[in-house]
C-alpha positions as CSV (number, residue, x, y, z in Angstrom):
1,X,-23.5,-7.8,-4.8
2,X,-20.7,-8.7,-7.4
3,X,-22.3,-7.2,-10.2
4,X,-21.8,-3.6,-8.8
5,X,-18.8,-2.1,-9.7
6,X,-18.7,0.6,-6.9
7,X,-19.6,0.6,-3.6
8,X,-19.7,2.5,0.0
9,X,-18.0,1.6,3.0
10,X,-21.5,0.3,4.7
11,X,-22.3,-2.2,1.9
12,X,-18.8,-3.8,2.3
13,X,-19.1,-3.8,5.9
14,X,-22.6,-6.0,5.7
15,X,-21.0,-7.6,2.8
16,X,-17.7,-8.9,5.1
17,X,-20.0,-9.0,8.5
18,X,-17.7,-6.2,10.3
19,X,-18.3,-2.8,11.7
20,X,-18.2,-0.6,9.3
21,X,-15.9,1.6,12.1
22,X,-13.2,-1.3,11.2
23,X,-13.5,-0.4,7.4
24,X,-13.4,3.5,8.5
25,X,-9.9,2.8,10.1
26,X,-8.6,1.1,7.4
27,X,-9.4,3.4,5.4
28,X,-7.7,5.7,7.7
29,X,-4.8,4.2,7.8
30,X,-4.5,3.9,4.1
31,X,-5.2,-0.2,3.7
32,X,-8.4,0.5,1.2
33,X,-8.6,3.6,-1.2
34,X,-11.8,5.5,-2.1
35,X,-12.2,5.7,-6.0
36,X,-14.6,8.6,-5.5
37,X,-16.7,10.9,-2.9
38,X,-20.0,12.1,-3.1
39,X,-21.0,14.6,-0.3
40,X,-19.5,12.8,3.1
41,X,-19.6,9.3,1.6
42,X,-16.0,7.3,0.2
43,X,-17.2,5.0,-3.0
44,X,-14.7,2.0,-3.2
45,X,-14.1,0.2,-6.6
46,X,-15.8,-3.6,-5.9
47,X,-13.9,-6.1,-6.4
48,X,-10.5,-4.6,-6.3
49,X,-11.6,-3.3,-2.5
50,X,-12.9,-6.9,-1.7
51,X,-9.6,-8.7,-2.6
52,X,-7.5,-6.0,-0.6
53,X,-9.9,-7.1,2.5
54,X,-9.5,-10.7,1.9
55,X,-5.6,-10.4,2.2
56,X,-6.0,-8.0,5.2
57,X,-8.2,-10.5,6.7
58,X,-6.2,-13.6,5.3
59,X,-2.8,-11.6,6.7
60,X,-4.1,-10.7,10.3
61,X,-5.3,-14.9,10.9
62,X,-3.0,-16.9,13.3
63,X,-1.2,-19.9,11.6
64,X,1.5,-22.2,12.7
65,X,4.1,-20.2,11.6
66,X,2.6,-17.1,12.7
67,X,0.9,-17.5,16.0
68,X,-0.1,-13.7,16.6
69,X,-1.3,-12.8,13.2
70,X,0.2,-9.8,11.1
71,X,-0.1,-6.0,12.8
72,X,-2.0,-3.4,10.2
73,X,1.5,-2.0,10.3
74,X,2.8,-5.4,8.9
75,X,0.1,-5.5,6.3
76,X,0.0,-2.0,5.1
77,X,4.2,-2.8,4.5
78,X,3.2,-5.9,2.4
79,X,0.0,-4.3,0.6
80,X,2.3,-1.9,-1.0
């Protein structure tokens, strides 16, 4: 799917394996930003909305110095 340059929330949600409810809340929440809208649907840049899930996902995994993970509260901070 990398050589798309824009995509919708559905294909990133089959891309990643998640609901795409999950990505709807993130985008919610203001963790991934639409580039564009066409009728009801969000269109996300590619790759610059991939690496923002991979550090959402890498930030929210358990670890020895973090044992609970990192809230979306947390994340959203650091993503700034």
């Amino acid at each position: 799917m990398n050589e798309r340059k824009q995509v919708s929330l559905g294909d990133l949600a089959i891309e990643f394996k998640v609901h795409k409810s999950r990505l709807s809340y993130y985008y919610k929440v203001g963790l991934i930003k639409p580039v564009s809208k066409v009728g009801k649907m969000h269109i996300f840049d590619y790759k610059e909305t991939c690496d923002r899930l991979k550090k959402i996902t890498s930030l929210q995994q358990e670890s020895e110095s973090n044992p609970i993970g990192k809230s979306l509260k947390e994340i959203k901070n650091i993503l700034k």
